[in-house]
C-alpha positions, 0 to 999 in steps of 0.5 A: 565201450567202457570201463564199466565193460571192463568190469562186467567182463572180468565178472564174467570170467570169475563166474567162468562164463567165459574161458581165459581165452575168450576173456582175453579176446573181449578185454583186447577189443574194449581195450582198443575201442577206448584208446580209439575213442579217446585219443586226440585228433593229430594236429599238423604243424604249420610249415615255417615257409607257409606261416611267413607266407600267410603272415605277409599275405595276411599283413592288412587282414585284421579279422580271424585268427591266427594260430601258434605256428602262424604267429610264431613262425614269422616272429622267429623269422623276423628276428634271424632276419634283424640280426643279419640286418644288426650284423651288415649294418655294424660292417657296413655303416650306411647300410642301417636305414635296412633296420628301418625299412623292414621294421617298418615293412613288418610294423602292420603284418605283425600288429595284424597276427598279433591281434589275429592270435588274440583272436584265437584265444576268444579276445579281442583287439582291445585285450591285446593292447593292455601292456602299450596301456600299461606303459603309457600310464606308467609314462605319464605317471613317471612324467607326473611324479618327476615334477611333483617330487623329485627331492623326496624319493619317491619317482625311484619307487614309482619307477622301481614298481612301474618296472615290476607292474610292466615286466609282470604283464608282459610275461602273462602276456608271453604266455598267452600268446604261447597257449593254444587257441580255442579248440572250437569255434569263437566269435572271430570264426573256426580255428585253422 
């Protein structure tokens, strides 16, 4: 059923076919096949304890994809978690190697969602990496304008647009991250 159905229906009425009655009944049933018909399929959010499950289970697992919740979920996590290492480590002093270990605990299985996510969004490994080209080719930049012309003014300049060039791409990069995947299938497999 249609819009078109709508239209022919309220025809019908104004030929007095049908009575006000039967118009009502008629419109109320096209009505709700359309809502039926065009509502979007409920989406489940994944579970916070689900999504940081499967990130540490997934942590060498660099194939598929990777949902919102399943990427953001561990990052939020991850964060309260170096807060409360930030806060034991500042009371108790030799307690800071904690910092190290969980980043280096959660160096791979966040490098591996973080490509996963790209994944869902129909990019590859590569794409995701641009801003840590970004900054190494601003470092050698920085490196090459610092021995070439320090008197002259012009590293402030590079630096100053290196910073704006840095900060823009990360910013795209939030928000591709924040976006939904693909609705179907993609080369990296079905959605989750």
């Amino acid at each position: 059923m249609s819009l078109n159905d709508l239209e022919k229906l309220q025809e019908l009425k104004e030929k007095g076919v049908l009575t006000p009655a039967e118009f009502e009944v008629q419109r109320k049933a096209i009505l709700d096949d359309l809502s039926r018909s065009t509502s979007l399929p409920s989406r489940k959010v994944m579970p916070m304890m689900t999504a940081y499950r499967r990130y540490w289970q997934k942590s060498f697992v660099w194939s598929g994809r990777a949902n919102r919740p399943e990427y953001w979920w561990p990052v939020l996590v991850n964060f309260f978690i170096n807060i409360g290492i930030t806060i034991v480590s500042s009371i108790v002093p030799f307690m800071a190697f904690l910092a190290l270990l969980f980043g280096l605990a959660t160096f791979f299985p966040g490098l591996a969602v973080y490509v996963r996510r790209f994944h869902d969004r129909g990019k590859s490994a590569w794409f995701a990496f641009v801003p840590l080209w970004a900054v190494l080719g601003f470092l050698l930049l920085v490196s090459m304008t610092d021995t070439l012309s320090t008197a002259s003014g012009l590293g402030s300049v590079v630096m100053i647009l290196g910073g704006l060039v840095i900060t823009v791409i990360s910013l795209v990069w939030f928000v591709f991250l924040c976006l939904p995947g693909n609705v179907g299938d993609n080369r990296y497999g079905s959605p989750q």
